[in-house]
Backbone as numpy.savetxt, mean C-alpha at the origin, in Angstrom:
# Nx Ny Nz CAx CAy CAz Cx Cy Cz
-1.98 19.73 -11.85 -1.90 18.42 -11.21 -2.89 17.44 -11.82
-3.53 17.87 -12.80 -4.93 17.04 -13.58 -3.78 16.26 -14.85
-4.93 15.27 -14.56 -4.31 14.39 -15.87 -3.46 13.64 -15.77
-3.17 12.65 -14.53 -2.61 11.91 -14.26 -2.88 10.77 -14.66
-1.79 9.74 -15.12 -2.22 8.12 -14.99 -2.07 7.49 -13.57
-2.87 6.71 -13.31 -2.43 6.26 -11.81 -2.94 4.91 -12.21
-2.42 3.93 -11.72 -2.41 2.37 -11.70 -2.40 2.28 -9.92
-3.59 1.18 -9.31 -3.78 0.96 -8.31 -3.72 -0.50 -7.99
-2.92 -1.04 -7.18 -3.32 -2.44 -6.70 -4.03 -2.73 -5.71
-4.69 -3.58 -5.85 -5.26 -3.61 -4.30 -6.78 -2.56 -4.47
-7.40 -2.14 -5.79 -8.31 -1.26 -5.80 -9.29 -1.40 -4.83
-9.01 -2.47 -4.08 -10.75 -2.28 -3.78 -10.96 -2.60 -1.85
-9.39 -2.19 -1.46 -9.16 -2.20 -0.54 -9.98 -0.31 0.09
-10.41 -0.73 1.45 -10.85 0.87 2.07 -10.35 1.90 1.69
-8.72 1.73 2.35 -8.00 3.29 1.64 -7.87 3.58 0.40
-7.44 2.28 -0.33 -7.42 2.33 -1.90 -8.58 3.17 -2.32
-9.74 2.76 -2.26 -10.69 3.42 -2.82 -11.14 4.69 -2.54
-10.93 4.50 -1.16 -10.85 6.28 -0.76 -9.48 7.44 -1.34
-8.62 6.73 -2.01 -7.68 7.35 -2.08 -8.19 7.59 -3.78
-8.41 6.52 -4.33 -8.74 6.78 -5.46 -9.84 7.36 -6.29
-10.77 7.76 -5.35 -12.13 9.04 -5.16 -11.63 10.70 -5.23
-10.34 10.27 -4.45 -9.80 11.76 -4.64 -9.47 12.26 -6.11
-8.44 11.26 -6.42 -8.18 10.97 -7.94 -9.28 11.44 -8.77
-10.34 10.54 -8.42 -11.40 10.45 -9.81 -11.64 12.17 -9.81
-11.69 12.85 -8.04 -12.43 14.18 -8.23 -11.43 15.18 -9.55
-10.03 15.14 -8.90 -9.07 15.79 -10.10 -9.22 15.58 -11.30
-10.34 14.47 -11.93 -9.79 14.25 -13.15 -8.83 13.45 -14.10
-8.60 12.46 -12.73 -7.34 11.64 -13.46 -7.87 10.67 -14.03
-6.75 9.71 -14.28 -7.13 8.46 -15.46 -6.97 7.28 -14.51
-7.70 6.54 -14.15 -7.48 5.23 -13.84 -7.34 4.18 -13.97
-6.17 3.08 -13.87 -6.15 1.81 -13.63 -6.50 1.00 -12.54
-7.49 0.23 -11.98 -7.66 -0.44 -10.70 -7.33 -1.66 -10.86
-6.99 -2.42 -10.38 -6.17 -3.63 -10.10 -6.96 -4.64 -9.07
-7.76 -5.47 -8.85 -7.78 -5.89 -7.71 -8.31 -7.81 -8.01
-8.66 -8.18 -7.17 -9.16 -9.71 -7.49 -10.39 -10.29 -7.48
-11.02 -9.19 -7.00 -12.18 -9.82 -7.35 -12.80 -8.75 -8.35
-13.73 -9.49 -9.72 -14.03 -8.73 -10.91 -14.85 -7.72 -10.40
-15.77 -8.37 -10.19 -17.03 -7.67 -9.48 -17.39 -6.87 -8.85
-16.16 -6.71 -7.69 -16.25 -5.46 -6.67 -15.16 -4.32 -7.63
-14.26 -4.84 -8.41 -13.36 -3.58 -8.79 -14.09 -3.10 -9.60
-15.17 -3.78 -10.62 -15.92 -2.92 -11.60 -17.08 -2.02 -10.65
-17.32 -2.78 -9.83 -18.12 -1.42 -8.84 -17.51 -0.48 -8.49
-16.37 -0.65 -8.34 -15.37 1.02 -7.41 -15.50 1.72 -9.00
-14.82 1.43 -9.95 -14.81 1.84 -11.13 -16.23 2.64 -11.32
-17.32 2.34 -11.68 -18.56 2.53 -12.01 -19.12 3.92 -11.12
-18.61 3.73 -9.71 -18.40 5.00 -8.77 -17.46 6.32 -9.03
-16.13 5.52 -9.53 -15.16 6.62 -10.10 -15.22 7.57 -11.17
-16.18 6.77 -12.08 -16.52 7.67 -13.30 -17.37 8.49 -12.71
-18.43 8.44 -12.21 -19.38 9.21 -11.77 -18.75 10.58 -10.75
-17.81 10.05 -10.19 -17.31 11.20 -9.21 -16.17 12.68 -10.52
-16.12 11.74 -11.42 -15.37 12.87 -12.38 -13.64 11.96 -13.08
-13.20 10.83 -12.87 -12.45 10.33 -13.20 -12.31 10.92 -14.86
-10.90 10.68 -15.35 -11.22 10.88 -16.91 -11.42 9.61 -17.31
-10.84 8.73 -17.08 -11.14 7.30 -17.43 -11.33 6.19 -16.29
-11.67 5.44 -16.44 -11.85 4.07 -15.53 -11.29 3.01 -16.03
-10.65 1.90 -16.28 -9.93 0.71 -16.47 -9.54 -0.58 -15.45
-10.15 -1.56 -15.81 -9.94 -2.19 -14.71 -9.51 -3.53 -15.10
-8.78 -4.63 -14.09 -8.03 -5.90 -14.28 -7.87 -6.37 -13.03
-8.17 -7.65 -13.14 -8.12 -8.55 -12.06 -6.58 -9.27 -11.82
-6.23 -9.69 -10.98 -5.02 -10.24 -10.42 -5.23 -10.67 -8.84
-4.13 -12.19 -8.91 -4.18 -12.20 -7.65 -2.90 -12.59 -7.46
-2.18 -10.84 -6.31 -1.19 -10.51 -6.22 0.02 -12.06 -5.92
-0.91 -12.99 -5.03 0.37 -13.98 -4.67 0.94 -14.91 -6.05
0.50 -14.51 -7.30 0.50 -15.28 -8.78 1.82 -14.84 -9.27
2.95 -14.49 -8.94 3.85 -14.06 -9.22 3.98 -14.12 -10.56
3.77 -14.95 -11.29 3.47 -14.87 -13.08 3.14 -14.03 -13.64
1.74 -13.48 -12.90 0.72 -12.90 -13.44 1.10 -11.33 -13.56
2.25 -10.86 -12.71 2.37 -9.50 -12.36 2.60 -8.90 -13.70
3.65 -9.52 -14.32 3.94 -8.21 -15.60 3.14 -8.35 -16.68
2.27 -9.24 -16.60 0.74 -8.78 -18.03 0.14 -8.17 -17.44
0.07 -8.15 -16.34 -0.97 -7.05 -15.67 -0.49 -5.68 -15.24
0.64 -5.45 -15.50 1.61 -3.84 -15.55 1.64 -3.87 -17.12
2.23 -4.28 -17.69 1.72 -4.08 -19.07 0.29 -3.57 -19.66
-0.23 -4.61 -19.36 -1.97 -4.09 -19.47 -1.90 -2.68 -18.85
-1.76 -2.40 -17.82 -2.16 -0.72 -17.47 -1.40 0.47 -18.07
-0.31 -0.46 -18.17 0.74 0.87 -19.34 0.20 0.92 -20.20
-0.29 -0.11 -21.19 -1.02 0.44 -22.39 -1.84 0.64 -22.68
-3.18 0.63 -21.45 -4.64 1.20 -21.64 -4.15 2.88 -21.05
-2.91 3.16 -20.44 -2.61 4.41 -19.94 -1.96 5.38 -20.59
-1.32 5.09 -21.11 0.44 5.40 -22.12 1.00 5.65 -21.36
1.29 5.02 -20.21 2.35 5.39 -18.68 1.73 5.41 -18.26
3.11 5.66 -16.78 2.49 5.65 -15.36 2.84 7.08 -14.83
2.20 7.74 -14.18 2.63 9.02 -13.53 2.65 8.63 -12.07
1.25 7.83 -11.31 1.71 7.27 -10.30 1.10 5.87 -10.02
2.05 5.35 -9.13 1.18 4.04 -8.75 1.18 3.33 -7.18
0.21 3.07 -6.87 -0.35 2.91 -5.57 -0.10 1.42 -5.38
0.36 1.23 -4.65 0.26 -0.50 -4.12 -0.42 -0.60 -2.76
-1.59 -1.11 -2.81 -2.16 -1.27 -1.46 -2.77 -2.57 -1.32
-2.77 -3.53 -1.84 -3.20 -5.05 -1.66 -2.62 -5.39 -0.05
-3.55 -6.56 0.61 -2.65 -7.14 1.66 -3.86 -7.98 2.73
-3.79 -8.15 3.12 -4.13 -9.34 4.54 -3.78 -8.98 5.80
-5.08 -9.46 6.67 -4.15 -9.19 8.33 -3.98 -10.39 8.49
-3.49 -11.48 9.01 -3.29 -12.34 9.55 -3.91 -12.74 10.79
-3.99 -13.88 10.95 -4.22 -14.13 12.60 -2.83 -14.79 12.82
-2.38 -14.16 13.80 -1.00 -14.54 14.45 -1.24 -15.61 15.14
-1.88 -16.13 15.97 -1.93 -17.57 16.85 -1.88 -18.78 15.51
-2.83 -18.72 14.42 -2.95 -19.32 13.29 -1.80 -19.63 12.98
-0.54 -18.89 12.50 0.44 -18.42 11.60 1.16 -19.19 12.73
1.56 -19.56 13.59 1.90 -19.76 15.12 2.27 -21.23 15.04
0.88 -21.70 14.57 0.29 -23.38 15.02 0.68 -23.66 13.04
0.55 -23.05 12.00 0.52 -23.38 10.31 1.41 -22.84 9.94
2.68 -22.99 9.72 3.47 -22.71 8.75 3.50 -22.62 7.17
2.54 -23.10 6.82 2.19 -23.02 5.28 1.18 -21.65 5.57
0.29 -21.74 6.49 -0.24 -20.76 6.44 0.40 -18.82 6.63
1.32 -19.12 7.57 2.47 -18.11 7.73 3.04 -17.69 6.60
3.65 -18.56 5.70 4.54 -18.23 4.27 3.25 -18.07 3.45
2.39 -18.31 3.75 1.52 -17.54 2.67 0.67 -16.43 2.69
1.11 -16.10 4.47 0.48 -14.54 4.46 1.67 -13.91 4.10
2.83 -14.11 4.48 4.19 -13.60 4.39 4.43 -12.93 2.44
3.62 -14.10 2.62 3.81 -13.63 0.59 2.99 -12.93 0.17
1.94 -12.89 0.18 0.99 -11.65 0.25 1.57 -10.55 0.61
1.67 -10.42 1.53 2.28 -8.97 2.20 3.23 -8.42 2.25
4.39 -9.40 2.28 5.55 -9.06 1.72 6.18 -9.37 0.42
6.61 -10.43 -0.07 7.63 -10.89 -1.09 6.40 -10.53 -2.37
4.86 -10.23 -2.38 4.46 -10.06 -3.40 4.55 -8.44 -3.63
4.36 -7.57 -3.02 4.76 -6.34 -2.74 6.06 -6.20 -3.10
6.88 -6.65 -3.21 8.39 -6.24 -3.27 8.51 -6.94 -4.92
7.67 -8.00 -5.39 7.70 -8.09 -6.81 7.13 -7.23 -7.47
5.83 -6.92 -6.99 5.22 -5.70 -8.10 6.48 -4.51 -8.15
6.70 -4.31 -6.60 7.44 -2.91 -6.56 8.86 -3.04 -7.61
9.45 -4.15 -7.55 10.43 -4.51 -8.99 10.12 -4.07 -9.81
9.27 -4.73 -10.47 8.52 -4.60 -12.02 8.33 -3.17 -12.11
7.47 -2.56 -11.34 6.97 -1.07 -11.67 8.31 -0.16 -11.31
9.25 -0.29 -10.57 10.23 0.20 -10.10 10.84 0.72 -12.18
11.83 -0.62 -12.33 11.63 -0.78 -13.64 11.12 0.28 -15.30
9.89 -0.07 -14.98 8.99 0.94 -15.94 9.25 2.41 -15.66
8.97 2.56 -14.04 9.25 4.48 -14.54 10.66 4.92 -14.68
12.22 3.75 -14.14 12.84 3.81 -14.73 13.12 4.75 -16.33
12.70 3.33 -16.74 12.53 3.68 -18.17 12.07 4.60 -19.09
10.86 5.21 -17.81 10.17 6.18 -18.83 10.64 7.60 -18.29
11.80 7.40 -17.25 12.21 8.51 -16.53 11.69 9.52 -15.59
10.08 9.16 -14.82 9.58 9.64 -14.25 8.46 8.75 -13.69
8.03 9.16 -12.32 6.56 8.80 -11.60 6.79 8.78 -9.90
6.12 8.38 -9.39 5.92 8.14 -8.07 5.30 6.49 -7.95
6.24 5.72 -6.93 5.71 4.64 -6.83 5.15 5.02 -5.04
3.83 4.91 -5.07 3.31 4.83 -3.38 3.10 3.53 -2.78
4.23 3.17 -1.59 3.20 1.61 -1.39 2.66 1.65 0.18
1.79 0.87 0.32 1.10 0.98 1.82 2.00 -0.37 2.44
2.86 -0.01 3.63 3.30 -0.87 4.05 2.52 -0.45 6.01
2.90 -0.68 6.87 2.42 -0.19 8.38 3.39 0.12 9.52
2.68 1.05 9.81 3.87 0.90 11.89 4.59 0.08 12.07
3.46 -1.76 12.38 3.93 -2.74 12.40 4.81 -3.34 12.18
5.57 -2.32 11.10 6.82 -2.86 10.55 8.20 -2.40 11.20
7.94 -1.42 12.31 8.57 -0.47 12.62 9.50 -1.75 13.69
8.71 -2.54 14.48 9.30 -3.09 15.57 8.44 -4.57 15.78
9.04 -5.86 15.32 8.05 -6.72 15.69 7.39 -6.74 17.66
6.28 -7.72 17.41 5.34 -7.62 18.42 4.89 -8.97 18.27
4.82 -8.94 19.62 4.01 -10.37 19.96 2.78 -10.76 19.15
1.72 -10.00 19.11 0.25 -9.64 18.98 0.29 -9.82 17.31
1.42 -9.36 16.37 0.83 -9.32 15.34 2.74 -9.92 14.76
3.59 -10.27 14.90 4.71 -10.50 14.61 4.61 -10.81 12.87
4.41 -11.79 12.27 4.31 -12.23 11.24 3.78 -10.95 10.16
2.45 -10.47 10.69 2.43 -9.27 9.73 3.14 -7.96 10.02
3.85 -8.32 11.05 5.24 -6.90 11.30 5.92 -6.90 10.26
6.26 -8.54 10.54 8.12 -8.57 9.78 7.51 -8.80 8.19
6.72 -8.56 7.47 6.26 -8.99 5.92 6.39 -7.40 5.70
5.52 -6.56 6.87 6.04 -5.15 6.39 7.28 -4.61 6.48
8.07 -4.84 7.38 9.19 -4.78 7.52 10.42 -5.03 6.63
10.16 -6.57 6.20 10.60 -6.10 4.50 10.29 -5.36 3.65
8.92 -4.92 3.70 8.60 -4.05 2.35 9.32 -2.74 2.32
9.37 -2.40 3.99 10.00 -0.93 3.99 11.19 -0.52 4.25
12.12 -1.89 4.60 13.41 -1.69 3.71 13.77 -1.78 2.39
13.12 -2.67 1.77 12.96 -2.65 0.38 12.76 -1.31 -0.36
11.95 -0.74 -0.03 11.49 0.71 -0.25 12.70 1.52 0.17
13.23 1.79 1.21 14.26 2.18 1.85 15.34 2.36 0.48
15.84 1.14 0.42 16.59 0.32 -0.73 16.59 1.20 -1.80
15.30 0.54 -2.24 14.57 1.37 -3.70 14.13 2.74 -4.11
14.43 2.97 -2.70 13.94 4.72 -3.05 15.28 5.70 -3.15
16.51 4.89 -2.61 17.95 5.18 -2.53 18.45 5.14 -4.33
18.11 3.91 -4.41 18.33 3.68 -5.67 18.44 4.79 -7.37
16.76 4.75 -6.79 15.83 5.59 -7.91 16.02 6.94 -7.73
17.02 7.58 -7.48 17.47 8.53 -6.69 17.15 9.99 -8.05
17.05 9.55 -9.31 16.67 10.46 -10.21 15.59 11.41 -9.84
15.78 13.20 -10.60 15.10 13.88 -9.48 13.14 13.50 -10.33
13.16 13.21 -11.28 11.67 12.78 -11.52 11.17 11.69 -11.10
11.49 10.94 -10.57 11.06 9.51 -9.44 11.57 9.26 -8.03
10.03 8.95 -7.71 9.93 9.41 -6.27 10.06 8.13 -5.48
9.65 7.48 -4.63 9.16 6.08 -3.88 8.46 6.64 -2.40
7.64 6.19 -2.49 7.20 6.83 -0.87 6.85 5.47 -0.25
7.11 5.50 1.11 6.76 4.46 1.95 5.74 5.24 2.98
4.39 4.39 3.00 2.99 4.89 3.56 2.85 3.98 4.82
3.21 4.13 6.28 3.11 3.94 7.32 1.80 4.23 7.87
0.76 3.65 7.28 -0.64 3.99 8.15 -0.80 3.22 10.01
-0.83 3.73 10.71 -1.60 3.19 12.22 -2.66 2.42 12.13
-3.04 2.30 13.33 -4.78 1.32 12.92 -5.93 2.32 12.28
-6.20 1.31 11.64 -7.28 2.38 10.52 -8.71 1.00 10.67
-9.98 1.91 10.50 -11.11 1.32 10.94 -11.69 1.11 9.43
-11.02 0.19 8.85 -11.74 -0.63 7.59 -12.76 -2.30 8.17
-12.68 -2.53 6.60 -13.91 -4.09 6.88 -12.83 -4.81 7.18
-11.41 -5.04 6.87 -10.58 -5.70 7.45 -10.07 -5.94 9.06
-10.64 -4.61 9.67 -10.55 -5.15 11.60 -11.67 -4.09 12.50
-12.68 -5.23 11.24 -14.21 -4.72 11.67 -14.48 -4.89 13.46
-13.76 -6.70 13.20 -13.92 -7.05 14.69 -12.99 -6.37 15.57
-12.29 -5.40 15.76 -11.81 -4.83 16.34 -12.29 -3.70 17.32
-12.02 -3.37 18.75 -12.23 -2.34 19.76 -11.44 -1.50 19.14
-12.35 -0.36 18.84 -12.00 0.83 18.18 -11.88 1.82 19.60
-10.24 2.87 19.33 -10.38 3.77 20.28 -9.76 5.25 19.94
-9.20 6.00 20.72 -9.03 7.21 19.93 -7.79 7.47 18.29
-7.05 6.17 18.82 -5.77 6.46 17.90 -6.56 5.73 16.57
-7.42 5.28 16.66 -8.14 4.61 14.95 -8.20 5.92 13.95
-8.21 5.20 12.64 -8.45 6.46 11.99 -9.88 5.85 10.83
-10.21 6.88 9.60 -11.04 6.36 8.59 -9.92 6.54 7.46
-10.54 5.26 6.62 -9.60 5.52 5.46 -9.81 6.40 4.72
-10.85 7.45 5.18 -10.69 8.77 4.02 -9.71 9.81 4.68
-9.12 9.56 6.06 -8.39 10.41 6.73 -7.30 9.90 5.80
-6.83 8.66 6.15 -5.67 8.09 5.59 -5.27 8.39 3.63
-6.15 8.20 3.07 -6.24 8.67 1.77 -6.22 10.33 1.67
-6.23 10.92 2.39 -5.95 12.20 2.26 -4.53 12.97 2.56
-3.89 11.91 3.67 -2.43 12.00 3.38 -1.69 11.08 2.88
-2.12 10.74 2.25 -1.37 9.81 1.08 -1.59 10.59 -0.60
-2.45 10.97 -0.81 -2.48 12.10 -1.95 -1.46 13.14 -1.54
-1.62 13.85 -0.57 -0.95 15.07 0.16 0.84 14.84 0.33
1.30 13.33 0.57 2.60 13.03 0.40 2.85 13.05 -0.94
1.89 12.30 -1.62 2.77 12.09 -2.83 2.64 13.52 -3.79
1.99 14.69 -3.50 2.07 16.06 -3.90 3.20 16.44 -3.73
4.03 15.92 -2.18 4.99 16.66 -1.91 6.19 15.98 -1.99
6.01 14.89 -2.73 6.94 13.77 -3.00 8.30 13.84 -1.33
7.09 13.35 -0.42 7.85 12.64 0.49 8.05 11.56 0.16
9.42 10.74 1.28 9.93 9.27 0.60 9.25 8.57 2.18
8.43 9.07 2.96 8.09 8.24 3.77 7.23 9.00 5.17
5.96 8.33 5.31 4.62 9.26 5.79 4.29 8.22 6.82
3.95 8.49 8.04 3.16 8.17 9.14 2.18 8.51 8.84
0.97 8.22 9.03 -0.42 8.39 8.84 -1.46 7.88 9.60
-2.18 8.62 10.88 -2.10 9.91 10.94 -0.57 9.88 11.57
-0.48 11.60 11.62 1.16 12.06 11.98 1.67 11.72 13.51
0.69 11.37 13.95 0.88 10.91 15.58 1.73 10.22 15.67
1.68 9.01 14.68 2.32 7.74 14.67 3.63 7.45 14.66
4.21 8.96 14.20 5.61 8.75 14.19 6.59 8.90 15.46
5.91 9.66 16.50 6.07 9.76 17.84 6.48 8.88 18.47
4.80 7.74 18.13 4.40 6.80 19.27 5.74 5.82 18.57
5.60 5.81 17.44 7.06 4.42 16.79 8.06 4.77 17.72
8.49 6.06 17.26 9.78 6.72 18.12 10.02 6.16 19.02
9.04 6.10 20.06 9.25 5.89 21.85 8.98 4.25 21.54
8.27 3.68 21.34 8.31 2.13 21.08 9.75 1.62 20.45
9.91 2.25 19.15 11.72 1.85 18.83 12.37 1.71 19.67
12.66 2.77 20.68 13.87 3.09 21.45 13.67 2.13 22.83
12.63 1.33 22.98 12.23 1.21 24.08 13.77 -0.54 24.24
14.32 -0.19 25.44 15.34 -1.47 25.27 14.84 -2.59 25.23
15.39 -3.80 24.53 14.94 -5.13 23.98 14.91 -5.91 25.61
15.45 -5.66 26.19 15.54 -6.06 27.64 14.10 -5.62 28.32
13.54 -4.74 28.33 12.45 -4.64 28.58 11.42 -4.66 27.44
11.50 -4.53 26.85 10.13 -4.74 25.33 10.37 -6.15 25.35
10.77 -6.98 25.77 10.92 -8.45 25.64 9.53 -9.07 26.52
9.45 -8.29 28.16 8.45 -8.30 29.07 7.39 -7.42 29.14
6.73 -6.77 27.91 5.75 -5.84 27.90 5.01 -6.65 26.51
3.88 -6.27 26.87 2.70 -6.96 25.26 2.06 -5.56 25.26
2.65 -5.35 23.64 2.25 -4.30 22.70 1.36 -4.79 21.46
């Protein structure tokens, strides 16, 4: 299982980096991806040290739609391929915000969704071509059923994971995989301000089944496994009543 290329977006996100620590321990080769220079050359600088075979890094900022295929290019050829690749970039939103700003809405919307579903093109694409890999992307629960509380960043995941759905139908060849990564609430710097309670997780929990899926090339992971339960009974719950309940 050593000796992987892996290309990461979003490097320098909690799970990302926890996910990509695991990596460095195996021995793999890395690409990190993220937007700000500074913090991705720090995760990097950590990765070598933990045992990575290589470190490589490039800045992007995912909503640049231009920018995506020099920057998949760039990692194909500091890599010679992709074996796998992680998409984890993204934003929480404030929903009351998104509510009252419509520019502000379509531009979390693009972040989270429609830029996610371009990378996932492009890279879709490449292992095409090269006839093998695993594309992993972090999409959420949230996507499972919009909600009052967080609606806007439901439905951005919600595309992503039909898209994935889509794309993983597609790519149906038995050396390429697509997994769709359904994490729950997870206790990163992103919902610091948040009342933490038993269902939270750490992103080294979460990065540990997300390595562990894509070992077993599942096409789609709750994380933790609870989550797929609690969706279950929330899905089914009738629109007639989930209309009068705040979830």
């Amino acid at each position: 299982m050593n000796g992987r290329r892996i290309l990461i977006v979003g490097a320098t996100s909690a799970i990302a980096e926890a996910t990509a620590r695991l990596y460095a321990v195996r021995g793999d080769a890395l690409f990190l991806v993220a937007r700000d220079a500074r913090r991705v050359q720090a995760v990097a600088e950590d990765l070598r040290v933990r045992g990575a075979a290589s470190v490589q890094t490039g800045t992007l900022d995912v909503a640049d739609f231009a920018a995506h295929a020099d920057t998949i290019e760039s990692a194909c050829a500091a890599l010679g391929g992709l074996d796998i690749v992680l998409i984890a970039h993204g934003t929480l939103p404030d929903q009351s915000r998104c509510e009252s700003d419509t520019d502000l809405a379509l531009r979390e919307f693009a972040i989270n969704g429609t830029a996610t579903i371009a990378l996932a093109s492009r890279i879709a694409r490449k292992l095409e071509a090269q006839g093998s890999g695993t594309l992993a992307v972090i999409s959420s629960v949230a996507g499972d059923r919009g909600r009052a509380s967080n609606y806007l960043y439901g439905s951005a995941k919600a595309a992503v994971s039909a898209y994935l759905s889509g794309l993983r139908q597609r790519l149906s060849a038995p050396d390429i995989n697509v997994l769709t990564i359904k994490p729950g609430f997870v206790d990163t710097p992103m919902t610091a301000a948040f009342r933490k309670g038993a269902l939270w997780a750490k992103p080294e929990q979460i990065a540990r089944g997300i390595v562990r899926a894509i070992d077993r090339r599942r096409g789609v992971v709750y994380l933790p496994w609870f989550w797929r339960p609690i969706m279950f009974t929330i899905r089914a719950i009738p629109e007639s009543l989930f209309r009068r309940i705040r979830l």
